[in-house]
N, C-alpha and C positions, 0 to 999 in steps of 0.2 A: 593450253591456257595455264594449267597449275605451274607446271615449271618457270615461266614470266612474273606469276601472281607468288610465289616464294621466293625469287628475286624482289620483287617489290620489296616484298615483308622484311626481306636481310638488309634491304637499303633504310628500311624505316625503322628497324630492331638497334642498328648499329648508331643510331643518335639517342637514343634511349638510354638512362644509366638504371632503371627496372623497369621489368616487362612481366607481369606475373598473368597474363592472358594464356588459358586454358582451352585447346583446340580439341572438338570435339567429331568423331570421325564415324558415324554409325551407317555400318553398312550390313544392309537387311538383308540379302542372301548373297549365302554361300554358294558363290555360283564359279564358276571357271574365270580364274584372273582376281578374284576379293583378296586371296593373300597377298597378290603381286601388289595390289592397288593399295593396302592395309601396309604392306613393308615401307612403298612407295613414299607412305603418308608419314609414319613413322619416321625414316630416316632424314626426310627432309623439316620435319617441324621442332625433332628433341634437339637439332643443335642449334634450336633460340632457347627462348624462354618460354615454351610450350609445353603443357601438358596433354598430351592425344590419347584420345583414349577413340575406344569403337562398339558398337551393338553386333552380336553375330546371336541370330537365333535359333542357329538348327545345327549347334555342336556343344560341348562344354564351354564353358568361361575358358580361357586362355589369355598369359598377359595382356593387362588393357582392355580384356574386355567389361563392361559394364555389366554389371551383374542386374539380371533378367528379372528382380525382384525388387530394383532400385531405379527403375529406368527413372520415373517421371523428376526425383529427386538429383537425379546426376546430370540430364540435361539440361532443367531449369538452373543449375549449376553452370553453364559453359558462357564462352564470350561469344565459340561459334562451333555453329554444329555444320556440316558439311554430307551432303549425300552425294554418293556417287552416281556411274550410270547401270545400268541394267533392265529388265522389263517392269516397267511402271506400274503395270496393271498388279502383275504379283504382289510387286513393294508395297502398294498402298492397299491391299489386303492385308497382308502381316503387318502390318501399320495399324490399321483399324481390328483385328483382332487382338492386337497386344495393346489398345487406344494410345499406338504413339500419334496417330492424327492429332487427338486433341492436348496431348504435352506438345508439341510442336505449336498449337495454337497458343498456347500463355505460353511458349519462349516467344514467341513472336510478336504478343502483348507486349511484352516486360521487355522487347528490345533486344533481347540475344539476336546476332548476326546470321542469317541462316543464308544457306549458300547451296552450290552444288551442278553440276554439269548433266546431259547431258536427261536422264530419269530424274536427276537430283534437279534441273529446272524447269521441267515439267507441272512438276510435283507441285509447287506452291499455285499455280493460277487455277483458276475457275476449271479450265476444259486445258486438255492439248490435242495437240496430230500426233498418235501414241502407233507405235510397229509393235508392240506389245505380242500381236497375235502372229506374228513372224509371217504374217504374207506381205505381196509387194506394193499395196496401197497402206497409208494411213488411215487410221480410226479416229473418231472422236475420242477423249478419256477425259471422266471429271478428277481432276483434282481436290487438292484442300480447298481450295477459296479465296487463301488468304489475298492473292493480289488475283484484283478482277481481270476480266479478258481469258487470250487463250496466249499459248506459247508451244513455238516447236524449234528446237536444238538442229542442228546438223542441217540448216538452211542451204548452204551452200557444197556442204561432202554429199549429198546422197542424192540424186537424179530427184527423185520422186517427188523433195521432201517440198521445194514448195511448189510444183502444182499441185499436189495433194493436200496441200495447207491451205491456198489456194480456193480449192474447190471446197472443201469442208466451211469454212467462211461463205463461201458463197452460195452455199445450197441451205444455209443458217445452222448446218449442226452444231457450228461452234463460235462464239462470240468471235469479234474482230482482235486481235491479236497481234504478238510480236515474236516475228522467225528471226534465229541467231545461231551466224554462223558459227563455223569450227573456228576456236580461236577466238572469238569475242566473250564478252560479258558485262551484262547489262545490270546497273548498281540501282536498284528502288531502295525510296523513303519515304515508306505507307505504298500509296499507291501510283505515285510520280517517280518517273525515269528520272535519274539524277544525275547519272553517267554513262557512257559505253565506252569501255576499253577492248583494246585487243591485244594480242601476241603476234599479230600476225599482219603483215602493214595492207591488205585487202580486205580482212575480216572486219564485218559490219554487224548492227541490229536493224531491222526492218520494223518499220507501223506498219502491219495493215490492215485494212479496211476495207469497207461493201460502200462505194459510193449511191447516187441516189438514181443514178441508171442501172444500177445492176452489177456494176464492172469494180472488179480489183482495183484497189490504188495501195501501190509499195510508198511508204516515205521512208527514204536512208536516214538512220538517227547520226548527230554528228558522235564520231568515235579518234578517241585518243590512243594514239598506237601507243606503247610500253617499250617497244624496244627491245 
């Protein structure tokens, strides 16, 4: 999805005559692949008008990082802050012991654009279908809150992910919700779907629901391929 979604950006950057939007890139652990995904970021956003910066909190500052003693002041700072993926469960532990839970809650008051794939859309609803615990069924996982329901990523790449989603809905551990596949991305404002795009011309968002017999019901959200 990102490489689609920075084409966009350089088609809408290039009608622009200033762009002083500041991209904000915090990736909470340093896990195998963060520098890949951090370079990644980097080189694709410094040749607009972007300033990218990132959270790393289990090594020194190094360029760009955000200094660990400025968080709440440098993200209510950005236009958009961006989480990547990784185990959910961990992230929103160091989240809530550094309280960037609740800096994320007033960016998201005050309208900063909060984004992210994968962990990183997990992370904003009520509950997800989280592999956090690395076995082969999904969990329940509460998230922030900020957008009600439940959500789980990777709908369509990983066997499990929606009977498992699925079932978790259906046994009530977790509100009714929306699964999204690889290569989609679903746009809220507040708490209304307001688009689904994809990268990918099969890749969808999914409603689903506990109808009033008991039984799953999928609604396909309509989705705007990108091209």
């Amino acid at each position: 999805m990102d490489a689609a979604v920075i084409q966009q950006a350089k088609a809408c950057l290039a009608q622009k005559k200033e762009f002083s939007s500041t991209c904000s890139v915090p990736q909470v652990l340093d896990q195998i692949g963060s520098k890949w995904a951090i370079l990644i970021i980097y080189t694709a956003f410094t040749r607009y008008s972007c300033e990218p910066s990132h959270l790393a909190f289990f090594r020194r500052p190094r360029s760009g990082a955000v200094p660990l003693a400025n968080i709440e002041e440098h993200l209510l700072n950005q236009d958009l802050i961006y989480v990547g993926g990784g185990n959910t469960r961990a992230m929103l532990a160091v989240w809530r012991e550094w309280n960037v839970d609740e800096i994320l809650r007033k960016a998201w008051q005050s309208g900063i654009l909060l984004s992210g794939m994968s962990a990183g859309s997990i992370c904003w609803f009520d509950y997800g279908g989280s592999d956090s615990t690395f076995v082969d069924k999904l969990s329940p996982l509460q998230g922030l809150g900020l957008v009600r329901g439940s959500c789980t990523p990777h709908f369509d790449g990983e066997s499990n992910r929606r009977p498992d989603f699925h079932q978790l809905v259906q046994n009530g551990e977790i509100p009714p919700g929306i699964g999204i596949d690889d290569g989609a991305a679903v746009l809220f404002e507040g708490q209304q779907v307001v688009e689904v795009v994809s990268s990918r011309p099969a890749a969808k968002a999914y409603q689903v629901k506990l109808e009033k017999d008991g039984q799953i019901a999928e609604k396909p959200l309509e989705t705007r391929y990108l091209g």
